[in-house]
Structures are given as C-alpha cells and as structure tokens.
N, C-alpha and C positions, 0 to 999 in steps of 0.2 A: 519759458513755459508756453507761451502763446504757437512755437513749432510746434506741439505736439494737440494743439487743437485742432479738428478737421472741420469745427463746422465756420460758416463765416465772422469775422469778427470785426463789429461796430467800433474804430478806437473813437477816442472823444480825448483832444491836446488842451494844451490854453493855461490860464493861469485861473479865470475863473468862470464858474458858469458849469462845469462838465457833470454836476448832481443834478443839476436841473435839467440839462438840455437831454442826459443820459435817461432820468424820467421820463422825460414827456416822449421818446424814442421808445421804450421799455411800455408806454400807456398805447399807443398807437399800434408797433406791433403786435402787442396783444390781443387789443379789441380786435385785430383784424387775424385774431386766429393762430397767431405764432405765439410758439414758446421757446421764451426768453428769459437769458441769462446777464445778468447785470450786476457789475461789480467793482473792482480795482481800486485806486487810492486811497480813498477814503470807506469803502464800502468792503465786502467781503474780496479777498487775494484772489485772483484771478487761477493761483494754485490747487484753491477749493473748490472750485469746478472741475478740473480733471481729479480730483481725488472724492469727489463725488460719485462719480461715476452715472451720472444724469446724464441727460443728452437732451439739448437747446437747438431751435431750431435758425437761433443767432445767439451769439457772446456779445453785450456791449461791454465796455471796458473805459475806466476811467486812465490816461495816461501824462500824469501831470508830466509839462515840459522838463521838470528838473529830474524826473526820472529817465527819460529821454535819453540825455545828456551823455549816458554811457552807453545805450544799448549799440550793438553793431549793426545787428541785424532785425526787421520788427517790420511785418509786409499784412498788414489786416486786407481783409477782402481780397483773399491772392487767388 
C-alpha cells in the first residue's frame, strides 16, 4: 500500500511506544500547520488513507516489527 502513497511517510517500528510517540508527532505537526495523517497497527489501515481520498501533508504510520517481518520492500521518507 504505502507505494502508492506520494506524500511523505512517518513509519514508527518497535514493540512498544509507536501510539504514543506517533501522537505527540501527529500534536507537533499540527500545531505547526501540517496536515496529518495518522494511523496503522492499531489505529485506522493505512489502506484507508488512499481510499479516502484526502490528501496529508505527512502519513505517520504505525509499523509493528512483526509485521515487518514479511515485507520486501517498505522505503518511508524516499
């Protein structure tokens, strides 16, 4: 999914910590005038952004390690 998104993308790894730390990223960009999209693991599919059809001025994205695991290819901020 995350190919077919053009704008930059925030991933956030680990085992724990990535709702938190993807908040207070998602609070900061804001206050400072960017619109942002935040979502993955546990939060909305990262799917539901391109089938939105919105447009973020960043994607943060939650990527637990164990999903990880299979991807082949996955380049945020390219």
């Amino acid at each position: 999914v995350a190919q077919f998104i053009h704008e930059p993308i925030i991933a956030l790894a680990g085992t724990n910590g990535k709702t938190t730390t993807g908040k207070a990223i998602e609070l900061m960009l804001t206050q400072a005038g960017k619109k942002v999209w935040f979502g993955g693991a546990t939060n909305t599919p990262l799917v539901d952004y391109l089938l939105s059809g919105e447009k973020a001025d960043l994607v943060i994205v939650e990527t637990p390690s164990f999903q990880l695991e299979m991807v082949e290819r996955f380049n945020p901020l390219n």
